[in-house]
Residue, then its C-alpha position, 0 to 999 in steps of 0.5 A: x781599141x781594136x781588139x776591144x771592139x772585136x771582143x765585144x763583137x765576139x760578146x754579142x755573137x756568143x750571146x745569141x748564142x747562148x739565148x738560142x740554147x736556153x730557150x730549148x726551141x731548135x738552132x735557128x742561124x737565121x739571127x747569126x748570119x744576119x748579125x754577121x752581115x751587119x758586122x762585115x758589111x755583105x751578105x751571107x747565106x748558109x747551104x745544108x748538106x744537100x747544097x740547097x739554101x738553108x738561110x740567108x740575108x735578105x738580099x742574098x745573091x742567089x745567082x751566084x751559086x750554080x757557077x759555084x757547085x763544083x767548089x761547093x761539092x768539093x767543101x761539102x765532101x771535105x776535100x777543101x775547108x774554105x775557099x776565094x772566089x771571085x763572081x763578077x762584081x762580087x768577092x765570095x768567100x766560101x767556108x765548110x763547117x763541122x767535121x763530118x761530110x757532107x759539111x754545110x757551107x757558108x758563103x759570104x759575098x760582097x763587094x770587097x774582100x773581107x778584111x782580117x777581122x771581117x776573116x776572123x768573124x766569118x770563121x767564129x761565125x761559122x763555127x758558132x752555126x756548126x756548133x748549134x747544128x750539132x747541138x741541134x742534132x744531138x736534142x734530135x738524138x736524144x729526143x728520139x731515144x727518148x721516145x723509143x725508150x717510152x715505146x719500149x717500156x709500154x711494149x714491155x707493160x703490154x707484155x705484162x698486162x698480158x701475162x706474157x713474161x717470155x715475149x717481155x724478155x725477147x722484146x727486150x733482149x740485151x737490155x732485159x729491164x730488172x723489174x722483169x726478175x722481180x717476184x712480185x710488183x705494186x702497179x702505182x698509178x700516178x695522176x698528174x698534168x700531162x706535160x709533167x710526165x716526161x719530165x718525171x720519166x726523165x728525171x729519174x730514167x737509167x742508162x738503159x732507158x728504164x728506171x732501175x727495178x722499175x718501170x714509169x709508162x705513159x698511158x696512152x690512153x689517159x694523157x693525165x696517168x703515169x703508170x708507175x710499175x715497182x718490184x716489190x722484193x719480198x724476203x726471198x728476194x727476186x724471182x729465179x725465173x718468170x712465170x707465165x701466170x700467177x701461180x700464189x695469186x693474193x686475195x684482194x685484201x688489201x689495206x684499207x685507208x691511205x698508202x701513207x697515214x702518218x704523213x712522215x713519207x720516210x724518204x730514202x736517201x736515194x730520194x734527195x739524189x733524184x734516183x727512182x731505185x733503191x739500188x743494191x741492198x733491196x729497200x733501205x727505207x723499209x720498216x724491219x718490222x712492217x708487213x712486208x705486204x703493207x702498202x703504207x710500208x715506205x719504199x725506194x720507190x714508192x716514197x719517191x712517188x709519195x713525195x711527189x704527190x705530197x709536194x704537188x696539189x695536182x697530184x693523186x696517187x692510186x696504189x695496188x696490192x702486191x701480185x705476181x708479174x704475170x697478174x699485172x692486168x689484175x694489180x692495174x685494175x686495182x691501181x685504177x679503183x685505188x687512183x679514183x678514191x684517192x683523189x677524193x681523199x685529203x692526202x690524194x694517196x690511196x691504196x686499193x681497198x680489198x674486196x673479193x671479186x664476183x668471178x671466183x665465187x660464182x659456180x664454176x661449171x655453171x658459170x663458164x657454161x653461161x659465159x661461152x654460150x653468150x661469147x660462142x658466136x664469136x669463135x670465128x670472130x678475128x682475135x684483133x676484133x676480140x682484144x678491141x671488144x674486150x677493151x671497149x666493154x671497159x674503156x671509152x671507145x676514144x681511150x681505145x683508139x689512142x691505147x692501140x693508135x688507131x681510129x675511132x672509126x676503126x674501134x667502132x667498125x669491129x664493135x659493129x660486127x660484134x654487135x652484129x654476130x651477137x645482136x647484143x646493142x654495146x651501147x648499153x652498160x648492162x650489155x657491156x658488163x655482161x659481156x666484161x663478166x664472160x670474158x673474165x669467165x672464158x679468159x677472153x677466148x670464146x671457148x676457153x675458161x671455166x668448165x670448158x670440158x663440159x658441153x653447153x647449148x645455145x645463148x637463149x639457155x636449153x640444153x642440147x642433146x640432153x646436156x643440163x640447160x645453160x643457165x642465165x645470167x639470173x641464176x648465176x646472180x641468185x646464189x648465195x656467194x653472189x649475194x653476199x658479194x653484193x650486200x659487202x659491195x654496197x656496204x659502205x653506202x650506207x653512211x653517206x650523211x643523209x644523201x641517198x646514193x644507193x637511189x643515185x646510183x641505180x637511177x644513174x644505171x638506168x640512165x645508161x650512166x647519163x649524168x643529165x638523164x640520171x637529174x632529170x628523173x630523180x629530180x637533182x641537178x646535174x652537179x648533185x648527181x655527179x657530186x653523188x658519184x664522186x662520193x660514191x668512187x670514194x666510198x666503193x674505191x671503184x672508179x666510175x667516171x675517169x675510166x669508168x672501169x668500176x662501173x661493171x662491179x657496180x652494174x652487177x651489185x645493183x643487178x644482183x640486190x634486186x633479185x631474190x636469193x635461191x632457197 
């Protein structure tokens, strides 16, 4: 009956035990030493490393432990693993736990010694809280790689999103992640509820803290994206060596419709097995005779991503084109367009619809003229307060702050100098894609970009020293290229089933994007109006409210639609 009783003790203690760790929130000894003092009839304290009082019954006799510290030193530095000790009225019985000094110490005192049970019981106790407490400290290790580990992919994806392959690899070296041998790479931007992507980026990390030939980021930006970078191997294979910046840049003629129109997925076997790489081989799920370009075409990878979404409502899946890794930037944007129109779609899966950017097909010379006389006050501007203005002509000022983990407050102090230097009011949507678009001309230096050797004058567009006007903005948007860009832009607006988006939109820009002011003038309610832009995201595959990272695209469509063409 004995053995029987001190079985089913043993059962209850384990069972704690066990309920501690299922429930994944941190050891807690609190119920142990508790369940401990009931059983032996004494109290019970446990002492950390440094000596102080961890836990303990409520009527623990803290007033023995001062004549105890020269014992308790000694257990703590692993020269004695248990000790008797009598205080006054009071037996103490003293027992050092886990192997490695400075150990913790658990005191048990009370009135008579412990019997051999009540010895036994102290000493699985014990080794219970020891166990838990190295339980405890490797969740605190591994929650801590974990998080070092999402560091240093976002470190490495803000390399790239920079052009910069060489700071990606130095930043990484003796562990250079895969993807970084890649010639080229999709960017899929995965939406999803925010607390599910840890889940995601553990389920399918690698031991090295990547996830195979690619890499899974968590936007800092925008707690619903995970950004999702996968090598996209092409018939020759990795590339040799990086590249500072693209070199066969693709034009933006991606397929239009959904990433996987047939709904099949084709899953890979490394699907089932909840791996995120193809593994050796390259992509055993490819189609032999698919374009090797084709976004619909299944991949290790991607078919992983595309399940997820098919399997989850909550899910939406945005997918760029092909682009070298030092083109990132540009394969994100894409990603971004894409994201918004899938998640207006059916299948929530969407692959960038292609379109020819403005930049290129404004006259060069003229062009950069414009851009860095607009931006030439900046020269001696700080480069943190340029990389910051370049940021928020793009993104909420909110998203920039948590991008660079800084303060609101901080993002608007450097706007307001920049708002300052160039009298120019950043609050304005036009003002913000003015700017955006001369940044892209100049490659975000003040002084750099499209015919730099040519000498310009001052942002109000006359000349110096006899040198050919600076053009404006108005002249740059009358050429026919531009024009073209702008009638193919708006397009598919056009059947829009009786709604009249074109005049939502242009209201919607000269609201300053406010959807309420936007209502107001046109006489629709605020929901239609937001209706309207939805529809609108879908139809121009531009995202317009999550980011707002297509409304400058827009912005100059409108802009340039309302000008008279150059004879």
């Amino acid at each position: 009956m004995e053995v029987r009783a001190h079985t089913g003790r043993l059962d209850e203690l384990l069972h704690e035990v066990r309920r501690q760790m299922s429930r994944g929130a941190g050891a807690d000894p609190r119920p142990v030493l508790e369940w401990l003092g009931h059983q032996i009839g004494a109290d019970v304290a446990l002492l950390g490393s440094e000596g102080a009082v961890e836990a303990s019954t409520a009527r623990f006799p803290r007033r023995i432990l001062p004549p105890l510290e020269p014992t308790l030193a000694r257990l703590s530095g692993g020269q004695m693993a248990a000790a008797a000790i009598e205080s006054g009225a009071l037996q103490v019985r003293l027992e050092a736990l886990g192997p490695h000094a400075p150990r913790p110490v658990l005191v048990v005192a009370g009135t008579s010694a412990p019997t051999r049970e009540a010895a036994s019981l102290v000493s699985h106790a014990g080794g219970l809280i020891a166990l838990l407490d190295r339980a405890q400290d490797a969740d605190t290790t591994f929650r801590g790689y974990q998080y070092k580990a999402r560091q240093l992919r976002f470190a490495v994806f803000s390399a790239l999103l920079a052009g910069d392959l060489t700071l990606a690899r130095r930043m990484t070296t003796g562990a250079v992640p895969a993807l970084l041998d890649a010639a080229r790479l999709r960017v899929y931007l995965l939406h999803c509820p925010p607390e599910d992507r840890d889940r995601l980026a553990q389920t399918y990390q690698d031991g090295s803290g990547y996830h195979g030939t690619g890499l899974m980021v968590h936007c800092p930006a925008f707690k619903e994206h995970l950004i999702c970078l996968v090598a996209e191997e092409g018939a020759d294979g990795p590339a040799d060596r990086p590249t500072d910046r693209p070199t066969d840049r693709p034009t933006d003629g991606a397929a239009d419709g959904p990433a996987d129109p047939d709904g099949s997925g084709a899953e890979s076997a490394d699907e089932a097995g909840g791996r995120f790489d193809a593994g050796p081989g390259g992509e055993p799920d490819a189609d032999p005779h698919g374009s090797a370009d084709g976004p619909e075409r299944p991949q290790g990878q991607g078919a992983v991503l595309r399940r997820l979404v098919r399997e989850n409502p909550l899910y939406a899946l945005g997918i760029s084109s092909p682009y070298p890794l030092g083109a990132t930037a540009e394969a994100y944007g894409q990603a971004l367009h894409a994201l918004a129109a899938a998640r207006h779609t059916p299948e929530r899966m969407a692959a960038y619809l292609g379109r020819t950017p403005l930049v290129p097909l404004l006259p060069h010379s003229e062009a950069g003229s414009w851009a860095r006389a607009l931006l030439g006050p900046l020269g001696s501007t700080p480069r943190a307060t340029l990389d910051i203005t370049r940021l928020a002509v793009t993104f909420p000022r909110s998203a920039v702050a948590r991008l660079l983990d800084i303060s609101r407050n901080t993002v608007s102090h450097h706007l307001g100098r920049v708002e300052a230097t160039l009298g120019l009011d950043l609050g304005d949507v036009r003002t913000r894609a003015a700017l955006d678009l001369a940044f892209c001309l100049t490659g975000g230096q003040p002084d750099g970009g499209l015919g730099s050797e040519t000498g310009f004058g001052s942002a109000g567009g006359f000349g110096v020293h006899g040198v050919r006007p600076v053009p404006t903005l108005e002249e740059l948007f009358r050429t026919a290229p531009a024009h073209a860009w702008a009638r193919e832009f708006l397009r598919p607006l056009q059947d829009t089933r009786g709604r009249d988006l074109h005049t939502t939109l242009r209201g919607w820009i000269d609201a300053n994007t406010d959807a309420q002011r936007t209502a107001r003038h046109l006489g629709l309610s605020r929901n239609t109006v937001r209706a309207h832009l939805r529809a609108a995201e879908r139809l121009l595959s531009r995202d317009l409210l999550t980011t707002g990272s297509g409304i400058h695209d827009l912005v100059h469509a409108l802009h340039i639609t309302g000008l008279h063409p150059e004879d």
